[in-house]
C-alpha positions as CSV (number, residue, x, y, z in Angstrom):
1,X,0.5,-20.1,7.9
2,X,-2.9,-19.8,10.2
3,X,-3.9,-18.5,13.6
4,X,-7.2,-17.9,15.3
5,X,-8.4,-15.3,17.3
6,X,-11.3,-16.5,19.3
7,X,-13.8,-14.8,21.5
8,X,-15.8,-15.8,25.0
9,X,-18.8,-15.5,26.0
10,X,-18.7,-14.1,29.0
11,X,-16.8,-13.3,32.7
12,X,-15.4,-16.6,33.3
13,X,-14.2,-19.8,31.3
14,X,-16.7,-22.8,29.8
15,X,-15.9,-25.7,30.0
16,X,-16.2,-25.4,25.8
17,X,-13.4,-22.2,26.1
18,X,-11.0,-23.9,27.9
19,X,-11.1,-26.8,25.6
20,X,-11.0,-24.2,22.4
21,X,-7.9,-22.2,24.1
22,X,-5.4,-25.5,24.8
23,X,-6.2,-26.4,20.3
24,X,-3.1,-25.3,18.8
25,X,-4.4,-23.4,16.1
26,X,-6.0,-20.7,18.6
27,X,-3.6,-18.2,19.1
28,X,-5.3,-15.3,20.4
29,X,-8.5,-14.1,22.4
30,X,-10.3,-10.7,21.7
31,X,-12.5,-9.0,24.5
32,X,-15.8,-7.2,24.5
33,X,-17.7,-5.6,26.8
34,X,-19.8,-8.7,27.8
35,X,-16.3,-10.1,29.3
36,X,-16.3,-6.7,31.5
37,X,-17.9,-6.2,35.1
38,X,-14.8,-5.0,36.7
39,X,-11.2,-4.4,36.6
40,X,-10.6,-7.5,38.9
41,X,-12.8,-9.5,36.9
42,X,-11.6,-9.0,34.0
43,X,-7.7,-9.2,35.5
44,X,-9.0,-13.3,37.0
45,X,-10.5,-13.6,33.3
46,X,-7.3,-13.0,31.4
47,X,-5.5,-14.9,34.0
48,X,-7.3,-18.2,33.3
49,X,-7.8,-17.5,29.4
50,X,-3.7,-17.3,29.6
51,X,-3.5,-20.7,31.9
52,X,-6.1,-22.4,29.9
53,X,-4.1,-22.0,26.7
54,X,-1.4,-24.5,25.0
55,X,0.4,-21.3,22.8
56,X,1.1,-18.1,24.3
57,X,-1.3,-15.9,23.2
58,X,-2.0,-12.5,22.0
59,X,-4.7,-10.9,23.8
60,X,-6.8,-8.1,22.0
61,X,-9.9,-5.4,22.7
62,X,-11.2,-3.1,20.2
63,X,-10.9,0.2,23.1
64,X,-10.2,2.8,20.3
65,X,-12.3,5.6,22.7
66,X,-15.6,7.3,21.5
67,X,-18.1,4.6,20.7
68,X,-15.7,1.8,20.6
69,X,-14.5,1.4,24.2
70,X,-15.0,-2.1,25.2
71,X,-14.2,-1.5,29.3
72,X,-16.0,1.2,30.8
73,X,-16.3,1.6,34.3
74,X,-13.0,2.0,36.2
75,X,-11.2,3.1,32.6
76,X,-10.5,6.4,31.3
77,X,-13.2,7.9,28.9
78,X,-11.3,8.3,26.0
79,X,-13.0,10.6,23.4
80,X,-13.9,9.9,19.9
81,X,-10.2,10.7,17.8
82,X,-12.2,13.3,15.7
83,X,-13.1,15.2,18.9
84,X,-9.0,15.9,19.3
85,X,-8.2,18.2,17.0
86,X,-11.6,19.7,17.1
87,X,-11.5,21.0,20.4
88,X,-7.2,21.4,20.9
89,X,-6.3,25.5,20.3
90,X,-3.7,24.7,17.3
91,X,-1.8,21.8,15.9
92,X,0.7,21.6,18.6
93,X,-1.8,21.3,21.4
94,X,-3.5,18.3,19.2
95,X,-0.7,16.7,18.6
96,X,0.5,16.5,22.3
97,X,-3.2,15.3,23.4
98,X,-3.2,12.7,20.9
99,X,0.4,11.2,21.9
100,X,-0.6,11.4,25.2
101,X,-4.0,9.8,25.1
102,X,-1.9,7.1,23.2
103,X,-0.5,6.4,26.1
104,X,-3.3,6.3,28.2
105,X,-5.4,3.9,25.9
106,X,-2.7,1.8,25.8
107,X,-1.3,2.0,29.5
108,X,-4.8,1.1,30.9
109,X,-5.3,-1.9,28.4
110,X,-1.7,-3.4,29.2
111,X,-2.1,-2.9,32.7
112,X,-5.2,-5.3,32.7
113,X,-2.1,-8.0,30.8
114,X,-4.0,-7.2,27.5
115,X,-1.6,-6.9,25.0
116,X,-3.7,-4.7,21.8
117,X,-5.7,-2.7,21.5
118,X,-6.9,-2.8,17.6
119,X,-6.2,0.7,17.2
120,X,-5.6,3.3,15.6
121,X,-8.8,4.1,12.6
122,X,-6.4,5.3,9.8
123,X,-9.7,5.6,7.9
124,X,-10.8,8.9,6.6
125,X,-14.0,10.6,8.2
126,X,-16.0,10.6,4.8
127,X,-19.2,9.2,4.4
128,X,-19.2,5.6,6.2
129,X,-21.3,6.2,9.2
130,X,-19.6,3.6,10.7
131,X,-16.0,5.0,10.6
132,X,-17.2,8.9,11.2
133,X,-15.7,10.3,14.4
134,X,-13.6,7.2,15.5
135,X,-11.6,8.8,12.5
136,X,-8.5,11.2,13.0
137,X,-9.8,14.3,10.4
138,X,-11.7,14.2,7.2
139,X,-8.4,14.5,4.9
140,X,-5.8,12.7,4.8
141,X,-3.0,14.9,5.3
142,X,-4.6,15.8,8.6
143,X,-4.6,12.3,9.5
144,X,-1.1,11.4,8.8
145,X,0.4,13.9,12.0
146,X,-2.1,13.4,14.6
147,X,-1.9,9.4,13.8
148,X,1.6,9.8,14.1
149,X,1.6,11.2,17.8
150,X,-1.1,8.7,18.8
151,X,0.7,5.9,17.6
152,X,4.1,7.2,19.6
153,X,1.9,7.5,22.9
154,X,1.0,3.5,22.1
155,X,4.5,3.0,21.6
156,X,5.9,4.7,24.8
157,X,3.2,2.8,26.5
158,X,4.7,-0.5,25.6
159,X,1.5,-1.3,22.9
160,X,1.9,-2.2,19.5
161,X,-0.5,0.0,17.0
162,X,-2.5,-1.6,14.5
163,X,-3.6,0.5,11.4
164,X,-6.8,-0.2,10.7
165,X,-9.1,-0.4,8.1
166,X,-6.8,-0.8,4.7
167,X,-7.3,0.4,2.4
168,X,-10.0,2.6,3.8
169,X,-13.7,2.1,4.5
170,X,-14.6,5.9,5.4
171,X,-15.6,6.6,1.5
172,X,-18.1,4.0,1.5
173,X,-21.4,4.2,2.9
174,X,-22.3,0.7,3.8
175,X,-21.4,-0.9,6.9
176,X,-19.4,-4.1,6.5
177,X,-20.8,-5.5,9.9
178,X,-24.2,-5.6,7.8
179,X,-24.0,-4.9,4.2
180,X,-21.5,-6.2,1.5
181,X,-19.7,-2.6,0.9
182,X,-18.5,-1.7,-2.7
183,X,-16.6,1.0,-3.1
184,X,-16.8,1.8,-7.3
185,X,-14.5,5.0,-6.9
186,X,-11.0,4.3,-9.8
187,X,-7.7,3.7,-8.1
188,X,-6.6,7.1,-8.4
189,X,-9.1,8.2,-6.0
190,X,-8.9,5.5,-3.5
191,X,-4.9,6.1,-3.8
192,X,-5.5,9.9,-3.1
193,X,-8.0,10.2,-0.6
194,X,-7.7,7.0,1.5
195,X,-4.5,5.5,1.0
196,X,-2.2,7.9,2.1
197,X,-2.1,7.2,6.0
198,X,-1.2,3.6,5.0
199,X,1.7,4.8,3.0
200,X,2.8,7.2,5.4
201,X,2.2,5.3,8.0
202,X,3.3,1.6,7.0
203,X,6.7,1.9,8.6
204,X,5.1,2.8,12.3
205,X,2.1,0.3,12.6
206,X,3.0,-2.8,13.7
207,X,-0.4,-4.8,12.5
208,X,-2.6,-3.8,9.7
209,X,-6.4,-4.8,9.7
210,X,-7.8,-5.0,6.3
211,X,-11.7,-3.6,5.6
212,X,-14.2,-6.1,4.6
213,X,-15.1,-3.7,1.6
214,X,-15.1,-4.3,-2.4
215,X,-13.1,-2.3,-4.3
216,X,-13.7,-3.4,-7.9
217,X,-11.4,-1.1,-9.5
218,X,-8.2,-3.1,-8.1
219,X,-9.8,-6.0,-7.3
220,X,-13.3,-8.6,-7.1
221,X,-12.5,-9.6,-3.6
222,X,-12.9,-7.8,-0.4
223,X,-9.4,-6.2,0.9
224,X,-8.8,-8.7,3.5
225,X,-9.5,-11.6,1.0
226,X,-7.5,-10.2,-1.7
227,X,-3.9,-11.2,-2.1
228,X,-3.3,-8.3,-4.9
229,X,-3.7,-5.7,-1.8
230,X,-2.2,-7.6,1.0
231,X,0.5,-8.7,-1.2
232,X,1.2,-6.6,-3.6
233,X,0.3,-3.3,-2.4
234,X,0.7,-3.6,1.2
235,X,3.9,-5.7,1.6
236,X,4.8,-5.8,-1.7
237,X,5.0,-1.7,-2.4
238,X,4.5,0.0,0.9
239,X,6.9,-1.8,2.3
240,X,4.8,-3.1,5.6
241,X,6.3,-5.6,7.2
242,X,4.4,-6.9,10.7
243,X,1.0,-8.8,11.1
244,X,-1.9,-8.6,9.3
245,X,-5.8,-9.9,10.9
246,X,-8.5,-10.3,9.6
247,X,-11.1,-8.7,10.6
248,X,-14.0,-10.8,11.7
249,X,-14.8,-13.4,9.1
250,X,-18.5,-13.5,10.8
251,X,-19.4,-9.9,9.7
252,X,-21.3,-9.8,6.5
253,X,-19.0,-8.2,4.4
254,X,-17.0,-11.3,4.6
255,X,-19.6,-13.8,3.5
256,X,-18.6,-13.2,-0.2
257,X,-16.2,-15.4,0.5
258,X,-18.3,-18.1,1.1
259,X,-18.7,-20.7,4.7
260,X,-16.9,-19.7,7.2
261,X,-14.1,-22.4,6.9
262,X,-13.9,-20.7,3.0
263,X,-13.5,-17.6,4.3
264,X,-10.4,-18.6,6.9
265,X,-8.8,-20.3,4.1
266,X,-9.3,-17.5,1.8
267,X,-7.9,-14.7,4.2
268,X,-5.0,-16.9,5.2
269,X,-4.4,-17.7,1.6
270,X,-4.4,-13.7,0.6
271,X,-1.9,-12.9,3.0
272,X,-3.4,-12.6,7.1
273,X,-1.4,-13.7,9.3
274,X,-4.6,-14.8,11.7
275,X,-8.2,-14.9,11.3
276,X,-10.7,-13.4,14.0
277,X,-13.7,-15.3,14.4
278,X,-16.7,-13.5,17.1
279,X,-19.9,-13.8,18.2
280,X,-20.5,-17.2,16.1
281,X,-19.1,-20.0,18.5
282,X,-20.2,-22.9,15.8
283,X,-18.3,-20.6,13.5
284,X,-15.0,-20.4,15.2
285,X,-15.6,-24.1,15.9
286,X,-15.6,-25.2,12.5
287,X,-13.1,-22.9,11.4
288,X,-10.6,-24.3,14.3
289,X,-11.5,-27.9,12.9
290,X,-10.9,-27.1,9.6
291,X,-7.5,-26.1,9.9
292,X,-6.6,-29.1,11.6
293,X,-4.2,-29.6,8.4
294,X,-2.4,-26.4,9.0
295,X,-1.4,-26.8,11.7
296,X,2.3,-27.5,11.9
297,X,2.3,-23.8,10.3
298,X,-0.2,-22.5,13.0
299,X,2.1,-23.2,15.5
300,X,4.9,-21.5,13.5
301,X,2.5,-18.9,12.9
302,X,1.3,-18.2,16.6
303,X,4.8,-17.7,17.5
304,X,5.9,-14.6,15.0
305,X,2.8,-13.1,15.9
306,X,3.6,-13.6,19.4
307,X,7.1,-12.3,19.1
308,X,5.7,-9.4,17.4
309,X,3.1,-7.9,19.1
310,X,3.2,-9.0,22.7
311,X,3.4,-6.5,25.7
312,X,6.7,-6.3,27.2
313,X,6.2,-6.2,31.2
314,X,4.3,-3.3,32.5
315,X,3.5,-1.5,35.4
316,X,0.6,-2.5,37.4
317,X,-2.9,-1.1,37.4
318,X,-2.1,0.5,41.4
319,X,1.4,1.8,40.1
320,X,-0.2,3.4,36.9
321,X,-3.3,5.0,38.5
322,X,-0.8,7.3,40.6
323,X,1.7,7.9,37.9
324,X,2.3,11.1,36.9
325,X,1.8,10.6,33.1
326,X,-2.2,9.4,34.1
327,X,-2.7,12.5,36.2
328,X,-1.7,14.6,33.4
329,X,-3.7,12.4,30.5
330,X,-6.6,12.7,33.0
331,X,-6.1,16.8,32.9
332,X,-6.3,16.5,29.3
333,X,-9.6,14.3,29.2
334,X,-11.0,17.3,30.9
335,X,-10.4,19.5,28.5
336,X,-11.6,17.4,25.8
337,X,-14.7,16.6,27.8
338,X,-17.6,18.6,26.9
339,X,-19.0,21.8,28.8
């Protein structure tokens, strides 16, 4: 089964895009912030990439909050997750802020007819400067509550949560948009310091994006190119039972796995559900050719993920900025916000 996730280049269409969105093995777009200006822009932008397309399509951002907020200007700040239960007065008080800022992420992304927003980082803040404070909490066990809420708040929303990066890629230093990562820590620590959010958590996520990291312990091959955890582990023992992505095959931590068209087939073959291909055009070109024998499944394929994950019918952008809900996450961004 195979499905693509494709980006663009910027605020409008090519000519290239809208020939890439009506192939029927694309079956999703992802966002950045070079597709930003304005929340009207971006509003025109999705309505086209939708019109262009020949499946319906799953529409995606990576607008965690902290660093990783793709839409800026005329959003809600959202702070880094590790900055919530740093700053709330007790457990309680996190745990509301987190549900709550949940459902403001999510609110403002499906309000722009966006329906995910790759979040939340079920990662643990170790040593991966990469992960650090788009992490819940350094342990685990802290994690597993304060996840818990935000993922709610997504839920009440309307948004489908994606866990993301299993196993884990806080223990490791190396960045995977760089570096190959290998994590050479025995199973028994990867099981007790990163895994546990997964576990807990497997039941409530509704997508899981496995970390282009090594962990030679349990297996040779990344996460995301390794049937033994997507398989095994992941459906197999924890139970999970929604969509897994990729994440994007043009990072370097994927090129283990060889061209890029290896790489789609490999993740597809270990168990994704659909392969993200950004910021390589050529790449996402040759991949989309190269499944040209798939495709009968890709079709298949775009539907369940479809069905899965996309937004029910939300309120409008007007209608949310004067809900109460917003006035009261905006109350809370103050409080987070620093003096």
């Amino acid at each position: 089964m195979t499905a693509v996730m494709i980006d663009l280049t910027g605020f409008e269409l090519t000519a290239e895009e809208r020939e890439l969105l009506a192939h029927p093995a694309v079956g999703g777009v992802i966002f950045f912030s070079r597709n930003y200006h304005d929340p009207e822009q971006l509003m025109e932008l999705v309505r086209q990439t939708r019109a262009a397309a020949r499946n319906p399509l799953i529409l995606a951002v990576d607008h965690e909050g902290g660093r990783v907020q793709r839409f800026r200007e005329g959003f809600s700040e959202i702070p880094a997750m590790a900055d919530i239960l740093k700053r709330a007065a007790d457990e309680d008080e996190a745990l509301h802020w987190a549900q709550e800022l949940g459902w403001l992420m999510a609110a403002e992304v499906l309000a722009m007819d966006i329906d995910l927003s790759f979040a939340p980082v079920l990662d643990v803040n170790g040593i991966s400067e990469v992960i650090g404070d788009r992490a819940f909490a350094t342990h685990a066990q802290d994690i597993i509550p304060i996840a818990r809420a935000f993922i709610r708040g997504m839920h009440q929303a309307g948004m489908k949560a994606t866990g993301k990066h299993f196993p884990g890629h806080g223990s490791v230093r190396a960045d995977s948009h760089f570096e190959i990562p290998i994590d050479e820590r025995s199973w028994e620590e990867i099981r007790e310091i990163d895994l546990p959010p997964f576990v807990e958590l497997a039941t409530c996520i509704d997508a899981v994006m496995p970390a282009h990291v090594i962990y030679p312990a349990v297996d040779d091959k990344p996460a995301g190119f390794s049937s033994y955890w997507l398989q095994d582990i992941l459906r197999a023992q924890l139970q999970f039972k929604g969509i897994i992505f990729s994440d994007d095959l043009g990072m370097a931590g994927a090129t283990v796995a060889g061209s890029m068209t290896d790489r789609a087939h490999a993740a597809l073959d270990a168990g994704c559900d659909m392969v993200l291909v950004c910021n390589d055009r050529a790449g996402a070109v040759e991949v989309i050719e190269a499944l040209e024998q798939r495709l009968e499944s890709a079709q298949k394929q775009n539907t369940k993920c479809y069905e899965l994950l996309a937004k029910p019918a939300g309120m409008t952008r007007s209608v949310l900025l004067n809900h109460p809900r917003w006035h009261a996450a905006q109350a809370i961004l103050r409080k987070l916000s620093p003096q």
